[in-house]
C-alpha positions in Angstrom: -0.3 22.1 -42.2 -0.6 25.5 -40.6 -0.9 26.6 -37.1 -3.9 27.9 -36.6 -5.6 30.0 -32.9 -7.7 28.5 -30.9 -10.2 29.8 -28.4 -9.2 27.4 -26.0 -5.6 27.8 -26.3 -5.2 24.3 -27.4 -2.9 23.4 -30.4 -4.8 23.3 -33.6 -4.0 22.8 -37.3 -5.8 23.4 -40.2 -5.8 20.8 -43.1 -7.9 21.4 -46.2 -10.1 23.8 -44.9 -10.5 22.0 -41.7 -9.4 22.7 -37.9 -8.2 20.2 -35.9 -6.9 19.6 -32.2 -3.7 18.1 -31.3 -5.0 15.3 -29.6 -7.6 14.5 -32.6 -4.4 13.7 -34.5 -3.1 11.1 -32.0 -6.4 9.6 -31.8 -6.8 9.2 -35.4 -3.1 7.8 -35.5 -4.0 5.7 -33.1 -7.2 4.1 -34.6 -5.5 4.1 -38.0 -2.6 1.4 -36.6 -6.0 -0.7 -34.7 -7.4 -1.0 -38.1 -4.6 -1.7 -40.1 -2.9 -4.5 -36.9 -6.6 -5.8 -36.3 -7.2 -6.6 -40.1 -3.3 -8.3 -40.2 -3.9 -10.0 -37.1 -7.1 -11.6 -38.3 -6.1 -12.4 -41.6 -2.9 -14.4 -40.4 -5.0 -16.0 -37.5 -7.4 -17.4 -40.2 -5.0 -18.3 -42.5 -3.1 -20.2 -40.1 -6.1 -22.2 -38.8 -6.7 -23.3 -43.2 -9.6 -21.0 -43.2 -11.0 -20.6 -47.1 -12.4 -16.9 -46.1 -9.3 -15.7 -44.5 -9.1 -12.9 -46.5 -12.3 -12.5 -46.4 -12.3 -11.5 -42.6 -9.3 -10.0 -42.5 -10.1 -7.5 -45.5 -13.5 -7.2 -44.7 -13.3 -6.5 -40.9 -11.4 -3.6 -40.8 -13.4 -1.7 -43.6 -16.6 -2.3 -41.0 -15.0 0.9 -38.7 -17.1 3.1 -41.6 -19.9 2.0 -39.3 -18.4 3.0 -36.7 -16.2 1.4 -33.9 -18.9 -0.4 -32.6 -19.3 -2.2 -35.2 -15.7 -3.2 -35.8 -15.4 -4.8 -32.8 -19.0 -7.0 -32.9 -17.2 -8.3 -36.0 -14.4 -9.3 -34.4 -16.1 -10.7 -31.4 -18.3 -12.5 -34.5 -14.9 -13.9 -35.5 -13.3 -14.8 -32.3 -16.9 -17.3 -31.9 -16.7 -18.2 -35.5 -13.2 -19.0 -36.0 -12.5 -22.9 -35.8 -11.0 -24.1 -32.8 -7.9 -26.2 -32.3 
């Protein structure tokens, strides 16, 4: 990790060949803990309610974010209709 300038004056680093911002880094922190808490949180909820696909949904709905956020979060709307009810 090196410091790299900026045109901006903003705090970037360079990782690989590639220049990031600061704040990029606490937004991918911070969308790397929602994916790994929504997929834990999902797979305990099914389990606990004697679903047969519970890891199913909680491995599965996580790995939908390389679609995009969007999409993460329709699956998890998906669930919270789908889910049985007690």
């Amino acid at each position: 990790m090196v410091l790299a300038p900026s045109v901006a004056g903003l705090p970037t680093y360079r990782f690989w060949g590639v220049t990031v911002v600061r704040d990029e880094l606490f937004l991918f922190a911070a969308l790397l803990v929602l994916w790994a808490t929504l997929g834990r949180w999902i797979y305990g909820d099914a389990k606990a309610r004697g679903s047969e696909w519970a890891w199913q949904w909680g491995f599965g709905t996580p790995l939908t974010l390389v679609a995009g956020l969007d999409v993460m979060l329709l699956v998890v709307v998906i669930y919270l209709l789908l889910r049985n009810s007690d």
